[in-house]
N, C-alpha and C positions, 0 to 999 in steps of 0.2 A: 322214930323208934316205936316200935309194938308196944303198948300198955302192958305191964310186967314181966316183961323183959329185955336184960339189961345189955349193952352192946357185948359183952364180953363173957355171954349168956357160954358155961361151956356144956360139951358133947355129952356130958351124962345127963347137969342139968332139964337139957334139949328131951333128951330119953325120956324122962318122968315127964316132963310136960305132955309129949306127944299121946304117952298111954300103950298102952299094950294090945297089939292085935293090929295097930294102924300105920300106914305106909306113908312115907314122901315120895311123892308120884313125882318125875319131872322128865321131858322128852319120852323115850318109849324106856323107860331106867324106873323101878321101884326099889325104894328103899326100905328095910324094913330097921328102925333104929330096936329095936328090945332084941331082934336075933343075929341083930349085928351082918343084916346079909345085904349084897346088891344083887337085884335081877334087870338084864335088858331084855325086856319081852319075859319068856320064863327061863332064860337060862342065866343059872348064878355066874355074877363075874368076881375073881379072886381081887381082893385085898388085903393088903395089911393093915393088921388095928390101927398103923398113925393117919393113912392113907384113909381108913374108912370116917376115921376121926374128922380130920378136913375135911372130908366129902358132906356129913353128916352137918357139920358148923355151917359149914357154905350155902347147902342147900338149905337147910332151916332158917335161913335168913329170910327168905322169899326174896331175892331180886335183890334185895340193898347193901349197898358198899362196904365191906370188911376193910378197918385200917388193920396193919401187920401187927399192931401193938394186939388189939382186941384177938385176932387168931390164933398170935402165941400165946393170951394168957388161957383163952377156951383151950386150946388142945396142948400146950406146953406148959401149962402153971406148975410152977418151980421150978423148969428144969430150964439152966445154962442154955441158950440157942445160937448160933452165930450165922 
């Protein structure tokens, strides 16, 4: 695990961390977490907030294993999932 932060690190938390202005680069896809956009190359691709949500937790991880537990609670905390 990353030095201050916790597996179950969620989607807004991720946001303050990262800063404003700075992108999760990954394949030819930019992420921009503060304006909530995805670009592949320079053209926006649509999501929905939950979709962007998981996109967002997944990629922030750099590379390492999300258990289902730690995903629901970053992007589901509180809510019923089945």
């Amino acid at each position: 695990m990353t030095p201050g932060r916790s597996d179950t690190e969620s989607a807004e938390s991720l946001f303050d961390r990262i800063g404003a202005g700075d992108w999760i680069r990954f394949a030819d896809f930019r992420l921009d977490v503060k304006e909530r956009r995805l670009l592949r190359g320079d053209a926006p691709v649509e999501l929905s907030p939950k979709a962007f949500d998981v996109l967002s937790f997944l990629v922030g991880r750099g590379g390492r294993l999300a258990s289902k537990e730690s995903l629901l609670e970053a992007v589901w905390s509180g809510v019923a999932v089945s």
